[in-house]
C-alpha positions as CSV (number, residue, x, y, z in Angstrom):
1,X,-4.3,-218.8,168.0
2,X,-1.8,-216.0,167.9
3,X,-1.2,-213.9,171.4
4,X,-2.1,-210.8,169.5
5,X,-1.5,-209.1,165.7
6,X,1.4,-207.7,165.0
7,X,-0.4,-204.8,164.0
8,X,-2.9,-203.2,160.9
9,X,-4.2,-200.6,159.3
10,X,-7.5,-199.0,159.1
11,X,-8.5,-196.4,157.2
12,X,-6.3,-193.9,158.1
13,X,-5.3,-195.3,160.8
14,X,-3.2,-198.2,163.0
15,X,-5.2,-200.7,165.4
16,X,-3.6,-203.4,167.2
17,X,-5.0,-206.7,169.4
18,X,-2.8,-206.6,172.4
19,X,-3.0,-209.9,174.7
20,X,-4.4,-208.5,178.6
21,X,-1.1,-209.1,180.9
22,X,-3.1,-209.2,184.2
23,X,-6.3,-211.5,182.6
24,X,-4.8,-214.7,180.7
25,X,-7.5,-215.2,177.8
26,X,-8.3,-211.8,177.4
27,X,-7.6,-208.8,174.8
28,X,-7.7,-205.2,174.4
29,X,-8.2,-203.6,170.8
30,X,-6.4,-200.2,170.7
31,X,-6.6,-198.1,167.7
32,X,-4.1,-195.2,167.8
33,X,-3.2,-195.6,170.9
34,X,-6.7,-195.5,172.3
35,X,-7.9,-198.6,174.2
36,X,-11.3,-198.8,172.1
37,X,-12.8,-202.5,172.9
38,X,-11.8,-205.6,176.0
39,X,-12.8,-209.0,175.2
40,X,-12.6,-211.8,177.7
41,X,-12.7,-215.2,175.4
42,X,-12.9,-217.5,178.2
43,X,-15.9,-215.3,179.7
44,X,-17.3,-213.1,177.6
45,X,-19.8,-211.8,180.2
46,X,-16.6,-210.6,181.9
47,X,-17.0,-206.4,181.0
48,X,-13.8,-204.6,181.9
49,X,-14.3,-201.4,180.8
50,X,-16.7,-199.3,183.0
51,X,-18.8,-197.8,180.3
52,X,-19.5,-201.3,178.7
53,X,-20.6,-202.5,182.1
54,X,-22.9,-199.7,182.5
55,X,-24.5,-200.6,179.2
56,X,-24.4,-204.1,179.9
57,X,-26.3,-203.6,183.3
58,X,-28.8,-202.2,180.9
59,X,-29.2,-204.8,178.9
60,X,-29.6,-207.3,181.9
61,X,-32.6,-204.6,182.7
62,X,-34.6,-206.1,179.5
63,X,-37.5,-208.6,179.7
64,X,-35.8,-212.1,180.3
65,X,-35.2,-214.0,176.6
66,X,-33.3,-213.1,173.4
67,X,-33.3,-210.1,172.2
68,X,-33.1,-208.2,168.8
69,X,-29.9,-205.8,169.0
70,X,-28.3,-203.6,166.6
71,X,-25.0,-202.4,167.7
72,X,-23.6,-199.1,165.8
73,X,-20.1,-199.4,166.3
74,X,-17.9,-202.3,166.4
75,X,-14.5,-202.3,168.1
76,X,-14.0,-205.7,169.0
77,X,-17.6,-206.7,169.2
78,X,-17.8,-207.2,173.1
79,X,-21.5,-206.3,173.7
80,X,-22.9,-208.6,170.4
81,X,-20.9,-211.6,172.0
82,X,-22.6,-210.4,175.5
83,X,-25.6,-210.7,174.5
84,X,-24.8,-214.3,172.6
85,X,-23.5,-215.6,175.9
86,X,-26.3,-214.0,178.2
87,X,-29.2,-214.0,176.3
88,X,-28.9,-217.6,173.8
89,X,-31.0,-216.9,170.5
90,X,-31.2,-213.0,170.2
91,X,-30.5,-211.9,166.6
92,X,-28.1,-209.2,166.3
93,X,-27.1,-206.9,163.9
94,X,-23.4,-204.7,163.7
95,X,-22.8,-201.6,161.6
96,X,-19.4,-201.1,161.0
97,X,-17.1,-199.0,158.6
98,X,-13.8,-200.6,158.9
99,X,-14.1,-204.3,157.5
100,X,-10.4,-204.8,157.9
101,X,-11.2,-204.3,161.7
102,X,-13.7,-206.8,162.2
103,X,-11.8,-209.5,159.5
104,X,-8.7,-208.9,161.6
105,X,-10.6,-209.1,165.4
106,X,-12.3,-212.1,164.4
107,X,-9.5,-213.9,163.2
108,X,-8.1,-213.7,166.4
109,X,-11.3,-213.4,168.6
110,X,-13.5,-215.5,167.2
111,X,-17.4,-215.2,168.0
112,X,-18.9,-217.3,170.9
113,X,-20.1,-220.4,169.5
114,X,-23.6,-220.1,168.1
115,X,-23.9,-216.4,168.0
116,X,-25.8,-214.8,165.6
117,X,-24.4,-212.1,164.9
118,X,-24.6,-210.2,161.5
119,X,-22.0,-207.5,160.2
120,X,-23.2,-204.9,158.1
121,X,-20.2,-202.8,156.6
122,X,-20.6,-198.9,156.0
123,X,-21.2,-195.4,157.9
124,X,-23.6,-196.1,160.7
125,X,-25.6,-193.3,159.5
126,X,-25.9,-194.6,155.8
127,X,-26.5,-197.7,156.7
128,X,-29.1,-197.1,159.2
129,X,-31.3,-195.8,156.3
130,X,-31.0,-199.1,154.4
131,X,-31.8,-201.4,157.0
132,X,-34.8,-203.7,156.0
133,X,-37.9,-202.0,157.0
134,X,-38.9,-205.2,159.1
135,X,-36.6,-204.1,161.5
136,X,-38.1,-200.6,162.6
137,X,-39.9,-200.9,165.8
138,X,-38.9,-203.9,166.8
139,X,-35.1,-203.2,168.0
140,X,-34.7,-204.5,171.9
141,X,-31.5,-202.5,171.6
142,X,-29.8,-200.2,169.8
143,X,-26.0,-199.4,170.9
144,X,-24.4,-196.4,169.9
145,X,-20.4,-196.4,170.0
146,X,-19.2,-194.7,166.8
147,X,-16.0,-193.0,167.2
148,X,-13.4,-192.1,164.4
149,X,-10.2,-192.5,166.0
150,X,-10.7,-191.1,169.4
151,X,-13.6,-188.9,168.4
152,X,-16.8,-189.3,168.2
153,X,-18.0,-188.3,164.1
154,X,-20.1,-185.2,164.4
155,X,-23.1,-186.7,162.3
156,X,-23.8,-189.5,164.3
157,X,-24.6,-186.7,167.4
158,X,-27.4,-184.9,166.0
159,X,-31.1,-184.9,166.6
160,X,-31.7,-185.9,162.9
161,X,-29.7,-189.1,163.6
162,X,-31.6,-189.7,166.9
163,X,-34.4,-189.5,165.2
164,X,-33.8,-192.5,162.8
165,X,-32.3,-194.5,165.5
166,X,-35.3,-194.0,167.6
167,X,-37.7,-195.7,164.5
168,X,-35.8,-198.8,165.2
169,X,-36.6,-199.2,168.7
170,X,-39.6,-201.4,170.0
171,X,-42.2,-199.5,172.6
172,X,-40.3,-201.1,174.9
173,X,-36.4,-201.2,173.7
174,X,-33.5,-199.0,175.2
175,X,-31.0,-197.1,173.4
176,X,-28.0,-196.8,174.8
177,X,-25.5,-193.8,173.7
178,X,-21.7,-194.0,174.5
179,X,-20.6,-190.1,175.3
180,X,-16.8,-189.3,175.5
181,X,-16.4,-186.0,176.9
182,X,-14.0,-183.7,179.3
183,X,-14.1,-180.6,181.7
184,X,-17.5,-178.7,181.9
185,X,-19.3,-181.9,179.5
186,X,-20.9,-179.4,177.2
187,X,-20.8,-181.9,174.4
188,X,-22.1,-184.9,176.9
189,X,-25.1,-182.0,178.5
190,X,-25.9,-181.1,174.4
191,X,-26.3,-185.0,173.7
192,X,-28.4,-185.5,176.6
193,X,-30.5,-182.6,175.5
194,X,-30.6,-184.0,172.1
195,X,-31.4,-187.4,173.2
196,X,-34.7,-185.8,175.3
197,X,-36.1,-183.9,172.6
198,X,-36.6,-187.9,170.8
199,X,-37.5,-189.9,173.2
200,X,-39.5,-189.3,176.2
201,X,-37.3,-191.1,179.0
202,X,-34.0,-190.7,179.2
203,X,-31.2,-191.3,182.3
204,X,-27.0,-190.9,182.4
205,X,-25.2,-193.1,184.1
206,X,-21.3,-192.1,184.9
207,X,-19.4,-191.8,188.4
208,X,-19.9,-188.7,190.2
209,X,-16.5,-187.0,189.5
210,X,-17.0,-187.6,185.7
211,X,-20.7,-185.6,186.3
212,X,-18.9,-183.0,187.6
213,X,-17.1,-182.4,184.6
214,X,-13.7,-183.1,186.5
215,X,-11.9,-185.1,184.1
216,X,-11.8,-186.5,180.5
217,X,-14.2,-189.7,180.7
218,X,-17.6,-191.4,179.3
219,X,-21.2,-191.2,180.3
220,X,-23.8,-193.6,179.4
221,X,-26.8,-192.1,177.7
222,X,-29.7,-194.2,178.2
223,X,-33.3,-193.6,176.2
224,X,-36.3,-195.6,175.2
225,X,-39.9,-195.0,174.3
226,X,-41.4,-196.2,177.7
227,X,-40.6,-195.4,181.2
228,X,-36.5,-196.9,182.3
229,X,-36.1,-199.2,184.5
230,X,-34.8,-196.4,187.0
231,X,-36.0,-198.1,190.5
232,X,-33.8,-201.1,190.0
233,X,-30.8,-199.3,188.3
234,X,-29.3,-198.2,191.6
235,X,-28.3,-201.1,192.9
236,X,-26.6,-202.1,190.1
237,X,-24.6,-199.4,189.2
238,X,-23.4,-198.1,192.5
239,X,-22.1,-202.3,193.0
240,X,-20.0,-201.8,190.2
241,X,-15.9,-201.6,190.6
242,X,-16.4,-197.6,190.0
243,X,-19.7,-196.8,191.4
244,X,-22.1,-194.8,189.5
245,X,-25.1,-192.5,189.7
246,X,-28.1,-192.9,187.8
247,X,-29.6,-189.1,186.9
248,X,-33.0,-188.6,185.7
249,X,-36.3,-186.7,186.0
250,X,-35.8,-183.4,187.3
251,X,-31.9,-183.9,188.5
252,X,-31.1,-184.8,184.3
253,X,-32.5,-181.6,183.5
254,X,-30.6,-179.6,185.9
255,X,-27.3,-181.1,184.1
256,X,-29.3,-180.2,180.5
257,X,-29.3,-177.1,182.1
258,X,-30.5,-175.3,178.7
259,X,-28.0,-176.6,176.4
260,X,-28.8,-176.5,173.2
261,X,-30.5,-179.3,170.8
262,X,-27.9,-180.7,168.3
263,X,-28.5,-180.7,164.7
264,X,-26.8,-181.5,161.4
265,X,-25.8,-177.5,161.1
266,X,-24.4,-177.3,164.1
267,X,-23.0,-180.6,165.3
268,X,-19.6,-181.3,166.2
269,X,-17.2,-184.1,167.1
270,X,-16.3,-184.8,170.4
271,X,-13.4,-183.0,172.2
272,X,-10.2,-185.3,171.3
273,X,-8.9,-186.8,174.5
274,X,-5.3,-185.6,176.1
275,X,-3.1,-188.1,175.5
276,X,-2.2,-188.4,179.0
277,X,-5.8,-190.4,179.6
278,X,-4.4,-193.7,178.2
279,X,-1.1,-193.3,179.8
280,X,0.4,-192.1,176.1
């Protein structure tokens, strides 16, 4: 196996596998210059971006046993092979609209062995609608991490798409929602507010200085039908590398703070990122 690809194209534009000088075994898919996706293939379960391991603490939070996922999003596939390695048997399901990316990570990342993992090519959104019907209502998880370049596609943020992703979800399954946003988060505050008017319990999950709108970052968005796990969330977040808070109940809807539901008519992509965040 190759160290990394020399390089390739995707759509409009230029992704490459670059080998992880400080973790022998491991890889980092950047596409234009953004670091999108880490994979460890000696230890999957290893989760070296922060986001990811908030989402994966979230997935650890589900009922012991394998799980049905559908991941929106690709990038290197780290969650699907998390969930291979962590919880044996779950079925999964990818949605992804670059097949040269996922032809070109797998040849050099290859799935853990036994995973069943399914890729579905396409727009998340389009696809979404012509998923079997078996499928709605009895998702375990549904991860959102679409981003065009480094933006996230406007019609993948509104309540119209919540909406359909939250017909997927079991009574009991978690939908976890990668924001990228900057100073004063209005785009991460109008996604949370979006994400509350579909489903009744919702939580974010970043560090503190990142939900003080202080610098360019991510947030976790976390939703599901039922009541969140929130009483055993703490402790695993604030162990974490970069600590972070868990904000719910009436402390969510103080960041809300009024902002407004997103819909197709007025949703927009995410701010683009300075370049200075990935050292460019």
């Amino acid at each position: 196996m190759a160290d990394a690809f020399d390089g390739f194209r995707i759509g409009a534009g230029y992704a490459v596998v670059e080998p992880d000088r400080h973790r022998p075994g491991s890889y980092t898919l950047v596409v234009d210059g953004t670091p999108q996706s880490h994979v460890d293939l000696e230890d999957p379960t290893h989760l070296a971006f922060e986001y990811i391991r908030r989402i994966g603490h979230a997935i650890d939070l589900l009922p012991p046993g394998p799980i049905t996922a559908l991941h929106l999003g690709a990038g290197a596939l780290t969650l699907p092979r998390y969930v291979a390695v962590t919880r044996p048997g779950s079925r999964q399901q990818v949605v992804e609209l670059e097949r040269d990316l996922v032809d070109q990570v797998r040849a050099v990342l290859p799935f853990p062995r036994g995973a069943s993992i399914r890729v579905r090519y396409g727009d998340a959104r389009e696809v979404l609608g012509k998923l079997p019907n078996g499928l709605r209502g009895t998702v375990d998880l549904v991860v959102v991490d679409v981003f065009g370049g480094s933006q996230i596609p406007a019609h993948v943020t509104s309540v119209e798409f919540y909406r359909s992703v939250a017909e997927f979800l079991s009574p009991t399954g978690i939908v976890a929602v990668n924001v990228a946003d900057g100073a004063g988060l209005a785009f991460a505050r109008g996604q949370a507010s979006t994400l509350q008017s579909v489903l009744p319990s919702v939580a974010a999950v970043a560090d503190t200085g990142m939900l003080k709108g202080r610098r360019f970052g991510n947030i976790v968005l976390l939703g599901s039908p039922t009541d969140l796990p929130v009483a055993d969330m703490p402790r695993r977040y604030s162990s974490d590398p970069m600590p972070a808070k868990v904000v719910h109940g009436a402390e969510l809807r103080a960041f809300v703070a009024g902002a407004p539901i997103v819909t197709d008519q007025t949703a927009v992509a995410s701010p683009e990122p300075n370049r200075s965040v990935f050292g460019g």
